[in-house]
PAVO-462039 format. One record per residue: x, y, z of N, C-alpha, C in turn; residue in one letter. Coordinates in steps of 0.1 Angstrom, whole numbers, plus 5000, padded with zeros to 4 digits. Each point is the difference from the previous one (the first is absolute). Layout:
N
R n.c1 n.c2 n.c3 ca.c1 ca.c2 ca.c3 c.c1 c.c2 c.c3 aa
R    X    Y    Z     X     Y     Z    X    Y    Z  a
...
***
This chain:
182
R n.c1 n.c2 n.c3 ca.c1 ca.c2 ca.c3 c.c1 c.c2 c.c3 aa
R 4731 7665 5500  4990  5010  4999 4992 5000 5013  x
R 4998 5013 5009  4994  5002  5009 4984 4999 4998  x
R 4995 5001 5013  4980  5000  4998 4996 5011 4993  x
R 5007 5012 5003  4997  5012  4994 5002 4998 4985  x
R 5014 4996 4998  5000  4997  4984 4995 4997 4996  x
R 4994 4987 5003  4991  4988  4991 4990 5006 4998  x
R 4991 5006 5010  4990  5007  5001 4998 5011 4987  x
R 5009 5007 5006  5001  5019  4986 5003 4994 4994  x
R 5015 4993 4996  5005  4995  4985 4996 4991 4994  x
R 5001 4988 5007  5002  4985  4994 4985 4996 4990  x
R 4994 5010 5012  4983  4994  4992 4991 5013 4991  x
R 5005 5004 4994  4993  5010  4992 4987 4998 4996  x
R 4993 4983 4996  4988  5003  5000 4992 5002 5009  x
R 5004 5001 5016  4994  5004  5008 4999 5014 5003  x
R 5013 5009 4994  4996  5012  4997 4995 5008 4994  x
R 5000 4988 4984  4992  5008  4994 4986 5002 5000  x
R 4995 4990 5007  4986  4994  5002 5000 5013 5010  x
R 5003 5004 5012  4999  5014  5007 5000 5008 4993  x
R 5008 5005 4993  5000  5009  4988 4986 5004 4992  x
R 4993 4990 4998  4994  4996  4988 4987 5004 5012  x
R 4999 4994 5010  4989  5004  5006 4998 5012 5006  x
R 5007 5006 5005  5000  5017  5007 5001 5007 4990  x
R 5000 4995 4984  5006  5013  4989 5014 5009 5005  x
R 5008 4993 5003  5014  5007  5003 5012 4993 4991  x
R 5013 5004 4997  5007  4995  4995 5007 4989 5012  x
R 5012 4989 4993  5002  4990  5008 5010 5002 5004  x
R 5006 5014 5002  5010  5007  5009 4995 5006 5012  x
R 4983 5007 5000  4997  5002  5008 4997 4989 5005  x
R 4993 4992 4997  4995  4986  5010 5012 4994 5009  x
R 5012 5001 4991  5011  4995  5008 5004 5012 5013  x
R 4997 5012 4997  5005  5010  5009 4987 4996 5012  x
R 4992 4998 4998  4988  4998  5009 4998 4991 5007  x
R 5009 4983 4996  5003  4994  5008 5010 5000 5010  x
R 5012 5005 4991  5014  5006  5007 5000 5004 5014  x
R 4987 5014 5000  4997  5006  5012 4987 4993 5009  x
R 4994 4990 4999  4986  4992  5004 5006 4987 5005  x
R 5010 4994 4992  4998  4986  5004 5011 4997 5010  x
R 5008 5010 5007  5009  5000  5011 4994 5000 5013  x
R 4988 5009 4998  4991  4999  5014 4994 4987 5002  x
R 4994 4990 4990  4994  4994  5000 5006 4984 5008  x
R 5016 5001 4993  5008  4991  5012 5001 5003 5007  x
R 4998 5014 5008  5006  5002  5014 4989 4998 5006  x
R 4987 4999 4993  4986  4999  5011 5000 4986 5000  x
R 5004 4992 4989  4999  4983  4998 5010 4994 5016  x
R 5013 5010 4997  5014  4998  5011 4993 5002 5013  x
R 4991 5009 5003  5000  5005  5016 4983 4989 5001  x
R 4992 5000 4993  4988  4991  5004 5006 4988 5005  x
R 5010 4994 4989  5002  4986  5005 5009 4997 5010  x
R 5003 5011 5006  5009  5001  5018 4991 4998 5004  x
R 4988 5006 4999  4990  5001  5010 4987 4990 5000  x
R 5006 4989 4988  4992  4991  4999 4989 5000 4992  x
R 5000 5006 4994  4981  5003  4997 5001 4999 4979  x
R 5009 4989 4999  5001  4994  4987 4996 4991 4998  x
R 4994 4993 5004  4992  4984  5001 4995 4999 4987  x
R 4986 5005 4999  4998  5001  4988 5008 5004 4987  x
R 5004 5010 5000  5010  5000  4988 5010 4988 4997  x
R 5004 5001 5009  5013  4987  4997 4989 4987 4994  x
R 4990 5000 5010  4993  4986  4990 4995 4999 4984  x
R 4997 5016 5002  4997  5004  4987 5011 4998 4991  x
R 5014 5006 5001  5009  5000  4991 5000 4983 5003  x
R 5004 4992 5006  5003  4987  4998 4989 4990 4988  x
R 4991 5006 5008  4985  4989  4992 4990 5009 4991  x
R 5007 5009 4996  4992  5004  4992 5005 5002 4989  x
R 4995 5004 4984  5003  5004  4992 5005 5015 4994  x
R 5006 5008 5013  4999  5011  4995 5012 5001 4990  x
R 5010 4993 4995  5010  5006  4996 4995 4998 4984  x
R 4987 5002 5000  4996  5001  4986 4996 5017 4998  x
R 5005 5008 5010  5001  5018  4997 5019 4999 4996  x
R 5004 4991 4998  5015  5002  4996 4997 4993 4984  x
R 4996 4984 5001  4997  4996  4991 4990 5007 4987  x
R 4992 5003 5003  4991  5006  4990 4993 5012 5003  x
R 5005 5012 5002  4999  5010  5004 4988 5011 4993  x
R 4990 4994 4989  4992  5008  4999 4986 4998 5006  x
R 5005 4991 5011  4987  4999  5010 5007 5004 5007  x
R 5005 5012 5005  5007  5011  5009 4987 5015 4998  x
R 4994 4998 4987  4990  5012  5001 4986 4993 5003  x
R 4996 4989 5004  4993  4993  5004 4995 4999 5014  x
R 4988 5003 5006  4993  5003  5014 5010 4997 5009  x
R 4999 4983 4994  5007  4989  5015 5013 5007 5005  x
R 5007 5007 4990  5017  5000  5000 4998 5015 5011  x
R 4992 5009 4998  4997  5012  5011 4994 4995 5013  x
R 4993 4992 5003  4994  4991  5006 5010 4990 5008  x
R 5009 4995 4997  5007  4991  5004 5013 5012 5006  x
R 5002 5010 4990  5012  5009  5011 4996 5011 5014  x
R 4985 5000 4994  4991  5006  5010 5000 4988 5015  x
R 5000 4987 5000  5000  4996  5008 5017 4996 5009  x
R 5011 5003 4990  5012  4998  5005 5007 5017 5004  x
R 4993 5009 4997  5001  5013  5008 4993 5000 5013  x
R 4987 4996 5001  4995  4999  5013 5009 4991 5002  x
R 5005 4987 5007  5004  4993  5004 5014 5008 5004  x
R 5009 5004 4992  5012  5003  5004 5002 5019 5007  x
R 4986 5004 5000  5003  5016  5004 4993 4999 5010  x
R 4991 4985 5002  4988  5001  5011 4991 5007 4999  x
R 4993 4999 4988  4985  5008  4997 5003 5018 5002  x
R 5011 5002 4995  4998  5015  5007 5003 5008 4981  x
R 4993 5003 4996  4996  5009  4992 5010 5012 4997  x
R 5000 5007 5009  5011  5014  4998 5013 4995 4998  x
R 5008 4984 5005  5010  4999  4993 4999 4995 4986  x
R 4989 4998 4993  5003  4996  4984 4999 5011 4996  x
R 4992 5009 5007  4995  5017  4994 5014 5005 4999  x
R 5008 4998 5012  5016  5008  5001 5008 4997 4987  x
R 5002 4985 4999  5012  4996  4989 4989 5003 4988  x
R 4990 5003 4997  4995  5005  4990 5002 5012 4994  x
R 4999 5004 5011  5005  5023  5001 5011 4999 4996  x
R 5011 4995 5011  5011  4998  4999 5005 4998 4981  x
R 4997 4989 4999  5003  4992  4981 4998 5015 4994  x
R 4990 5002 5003  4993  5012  4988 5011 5014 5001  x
R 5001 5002 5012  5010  5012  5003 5013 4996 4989  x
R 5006 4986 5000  5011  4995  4994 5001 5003 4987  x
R 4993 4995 4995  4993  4996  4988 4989 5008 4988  x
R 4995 5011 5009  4993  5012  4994 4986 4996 4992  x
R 4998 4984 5005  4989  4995  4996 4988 5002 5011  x
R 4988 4996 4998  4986  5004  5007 5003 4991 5008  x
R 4998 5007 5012  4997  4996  5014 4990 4990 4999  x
R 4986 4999 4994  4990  4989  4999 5004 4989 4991  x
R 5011 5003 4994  5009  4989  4986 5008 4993 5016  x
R 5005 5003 5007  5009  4998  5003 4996 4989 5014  x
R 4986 5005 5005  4989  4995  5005 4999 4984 4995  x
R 4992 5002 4989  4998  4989  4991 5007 4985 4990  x
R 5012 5013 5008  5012  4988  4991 5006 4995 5014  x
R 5002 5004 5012  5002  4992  5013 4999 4984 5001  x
R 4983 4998 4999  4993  4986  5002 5008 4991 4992  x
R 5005 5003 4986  5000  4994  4987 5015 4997 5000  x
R 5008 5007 5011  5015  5000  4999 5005 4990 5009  x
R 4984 5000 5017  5002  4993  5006 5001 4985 4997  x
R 4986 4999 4988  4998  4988  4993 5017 4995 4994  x
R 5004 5009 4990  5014  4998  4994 5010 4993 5014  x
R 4999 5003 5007  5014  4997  5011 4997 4986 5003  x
R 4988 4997 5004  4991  4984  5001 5004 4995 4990  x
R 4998 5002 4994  5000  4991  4983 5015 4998 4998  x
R 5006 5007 5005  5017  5001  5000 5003 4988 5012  x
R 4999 5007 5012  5000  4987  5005 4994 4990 5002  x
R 4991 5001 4993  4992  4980  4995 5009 4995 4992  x
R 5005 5008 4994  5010  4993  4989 5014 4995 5004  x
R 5005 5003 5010  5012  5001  5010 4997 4986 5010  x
R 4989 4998 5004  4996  4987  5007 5007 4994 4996  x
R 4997 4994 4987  5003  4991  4993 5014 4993 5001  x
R 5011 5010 5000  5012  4993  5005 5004 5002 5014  x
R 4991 5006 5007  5000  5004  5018 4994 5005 5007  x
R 4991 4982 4999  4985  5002  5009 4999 5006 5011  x
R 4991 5010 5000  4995  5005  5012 4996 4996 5013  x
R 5005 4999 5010  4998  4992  5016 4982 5003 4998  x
R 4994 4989 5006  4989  5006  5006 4994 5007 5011  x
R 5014 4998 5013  5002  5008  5012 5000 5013 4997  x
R 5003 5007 5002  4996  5017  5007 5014 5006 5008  x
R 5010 4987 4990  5010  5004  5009 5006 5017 4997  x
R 5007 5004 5009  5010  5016  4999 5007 5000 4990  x
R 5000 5010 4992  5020  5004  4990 5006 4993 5009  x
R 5003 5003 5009  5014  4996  5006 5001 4985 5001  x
R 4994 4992 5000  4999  4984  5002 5005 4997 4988  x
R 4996 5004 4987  5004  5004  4984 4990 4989 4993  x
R 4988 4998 5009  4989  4993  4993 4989 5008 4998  x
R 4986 4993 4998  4990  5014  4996 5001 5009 4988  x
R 4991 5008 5000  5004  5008  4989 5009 5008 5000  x
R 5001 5005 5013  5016  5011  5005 5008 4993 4989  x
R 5003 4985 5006  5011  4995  4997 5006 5001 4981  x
R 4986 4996 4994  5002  5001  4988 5001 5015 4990  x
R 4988 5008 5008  5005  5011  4997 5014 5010 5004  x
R 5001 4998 5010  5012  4999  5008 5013 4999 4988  x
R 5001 4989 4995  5011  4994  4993 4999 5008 4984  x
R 4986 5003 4993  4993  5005  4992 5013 5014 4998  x
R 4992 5005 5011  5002  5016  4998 5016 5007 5003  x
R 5004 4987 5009  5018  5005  5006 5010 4997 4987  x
R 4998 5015 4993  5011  4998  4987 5009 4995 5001  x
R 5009 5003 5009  5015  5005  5002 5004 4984 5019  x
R 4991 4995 5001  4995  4988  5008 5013 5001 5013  x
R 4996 5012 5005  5007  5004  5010 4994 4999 5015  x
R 4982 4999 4997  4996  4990  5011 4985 5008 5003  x
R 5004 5013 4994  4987  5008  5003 4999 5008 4988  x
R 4984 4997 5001  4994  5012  4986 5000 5018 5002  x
R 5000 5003 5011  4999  5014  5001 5007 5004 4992  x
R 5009 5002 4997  5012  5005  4991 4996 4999 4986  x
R 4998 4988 4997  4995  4994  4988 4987 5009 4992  x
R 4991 5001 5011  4986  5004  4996 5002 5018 5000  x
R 5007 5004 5009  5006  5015  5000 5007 5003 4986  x
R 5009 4996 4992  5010  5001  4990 4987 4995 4990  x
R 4995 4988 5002  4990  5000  4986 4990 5013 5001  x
R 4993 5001 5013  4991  5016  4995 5005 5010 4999  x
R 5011 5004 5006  5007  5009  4991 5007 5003 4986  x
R 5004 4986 4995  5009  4999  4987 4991 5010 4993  x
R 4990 5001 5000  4988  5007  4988 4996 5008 5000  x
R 5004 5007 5012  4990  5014  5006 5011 5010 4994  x
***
């Protein structure tokens, strides 16, 4: 089972807990991640080329976030908007009009509110953390800042995460998952 899988499928109480908090069914919640959480690796993939994961990776290593995988109704809870609020700055580089985009964007897909789609961003960011905090565990995170290509860092693990078909690159991978749905 891929990241995407585990994610949509494997963990339903994390969708339902989405579900439950935007008042949407947990088909829409799944369609809202489907279209949201593909950008969110490719900003996690291109930040940590460029280095600027430090914090995160310490975070995923030493911190407790994989308790938004573990116990997911502190997913409607400040911290958990708050904590993806700070791993969207981090991976889009504080720039605003890209969470506004994949927000438009989701909503266009999905036929849900553009401000839903807003607000469930932070919360999905939180989800992918909490996913890979949980992932540590059997493949700890370097604390260098190394490149994907070195196949350490978070590239490396996300890297390995998201390449279904483990042909060496996600582009393909991440292309075919956001489209399977559209």
């Amino acid at each position: 089972m891929g990241f995407f899988d585990d994610m949509l499928g494997g963990n339903s109480a994390v969708v339902g807990q989405l579900a439950k908090q935007f008042g949407i069914t947990e088909e829409q919640a799944r369609e809202a991640m489907r279209h949201m959480t593909p950008a969110i690796g490719r900003g996690m993939q291109q930040a940590e080329k460029k280095g600027g994961m430090g914090s995160l990776i310490e975070a995923i290593n030493g911190g407790d976030k994989d308790r938004y995988i573990d116990e997911p109704e502190i997913l409607g809870k400040p911290e958990a908007t708050r904590d993806g609020n700070i791993v969207l700055g981090e991976i889009f580089n504080n720039d605003k009009d890209v969470s506004r985009n994949i927000g438009g964007y989701a909503a266009k897909k999905t036929g849900l509110p553009t401000g839903m789609m807003k607000m469930m961003l932070p919360i999905l960011a939180s989800i992918v953390m909490g996913y890979l905090s949980k992932q540590r565990r059997s493949a700890p995170i370097p604390q260098s800042r190394g490149h994907s290509s070195s196949g350490g860092g978070l590239g490396g693990l996300l890297g390995s995460l998201l390449d279904s078909d483990k042909d060496g690159s996600i582009a393909d991978d991440l292309i075919r998952m956001a489209t399977r749905y559209i």
